[in-house]
Steps between C-alpha positions, in 0.01 A plus 500: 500500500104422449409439162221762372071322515403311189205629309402128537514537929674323725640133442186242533566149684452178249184410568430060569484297180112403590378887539319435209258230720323769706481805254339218284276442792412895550413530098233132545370712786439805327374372201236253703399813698501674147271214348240475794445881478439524150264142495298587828185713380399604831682482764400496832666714786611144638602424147729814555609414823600151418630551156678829597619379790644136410675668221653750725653182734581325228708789334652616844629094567648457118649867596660372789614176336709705252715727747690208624554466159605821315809504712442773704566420847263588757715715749530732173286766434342376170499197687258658733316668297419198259399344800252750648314562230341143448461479895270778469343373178429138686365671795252725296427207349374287821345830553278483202433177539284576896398848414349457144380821349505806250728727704658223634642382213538834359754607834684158530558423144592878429747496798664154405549578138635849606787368762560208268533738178735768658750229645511365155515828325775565716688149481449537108672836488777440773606186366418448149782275412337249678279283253225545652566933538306593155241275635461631826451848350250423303285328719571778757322705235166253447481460840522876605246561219289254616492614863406866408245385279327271748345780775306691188308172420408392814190659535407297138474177701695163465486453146650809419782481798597099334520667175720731590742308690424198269651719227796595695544120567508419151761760391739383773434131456585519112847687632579230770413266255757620245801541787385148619560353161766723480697397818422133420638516148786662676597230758495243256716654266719516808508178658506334089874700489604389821419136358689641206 
């Protein structure tokens, strides 16, 4: 006999006792990213490429540095999936960072924030007993809103297209932030009753 689905989703693996080191790495990305876009006056289209770019690889790497450690194993689907997404985001990234421009930026950035936003959107729904599922939802959301936004500014020029993923930066960062701090407060609380 199979027991009926959860509202919650399926069962979510325990995630490693030091997730909390690379989703507190993706929120000190985002909110540098977030910082440069709202203290450069005028960017160039370099300035774009660069900025943009970097921020892109350095998201996509602290991405990758968290699936080994949400517990999700990487023959699994979500496993997969958590997986792809930064790949794509790190390689539109080193994109960005040869082919600086307007449309550039507008494409690659659009595309990795898109890919990167459904799999969480999914992940978050599926398997929101996990401690990071609310999370993953959310961000799913900024960066989905963020991607659709991006193609209407591009023909505004650099400033506008760091503003608006700047913004979307700084949203998500303040949210990684919290589950970092979150996680962290968590696995200390752990390991003090295992002292205990």
């Amino acid at each position: 006999m199979t027991l009926p689905a959860t509202p919650a989703g399926p069962a979510a693996p325990v995630p490693s006792a030091d997730l909390w080191k690379p989703v507190l790495t993706r929120a000190s990305v985002a909110l540098v990213f977030g910082a440069v876009t709202i203290f450069w006056a005028e960017p160039s289209v370099l300035v774009l490429g660069g900025a943009g770019g970097l921020y892109l690889v350095a998201t996509g790497l602290a991405l990758l540095w968290s699936v080994r450690k949400t517990g999700f194993r990487r023959d699994e689907l979500p496993g997969r999936l958590l997986a792809a997404g930064p790949s794509i985001m790190t390689g539109a990234g080193v994109a960005l960072l040869f082919l600086p421009g307007d449309l550039m930026f507008g494409v690659f950035a659009a595309l990795a924030l898109t890919v990167v936003g459904a799999v969480e959107l999914y992940v978050g729904i599926r398997y929101r007993r996990h401690p990071l599922g609310r999370d993953w939802g959310i961000s799913g959301v900024i960066g989905l809103g963020t991607a659709v936004a991006l193609p209407f500014f591009i023909s505004l020029g650099a400033h506008a297209l760091l503003g608006v993923a700047g913004g979307g930066a700084i949203i998500s960062g303040v949210l990684w932030i919290l589950a970092g701090l979150t996680l962290r407060y968590d696995a200390r609380a752990v390991s003090a009753k295992a002292v205990n």
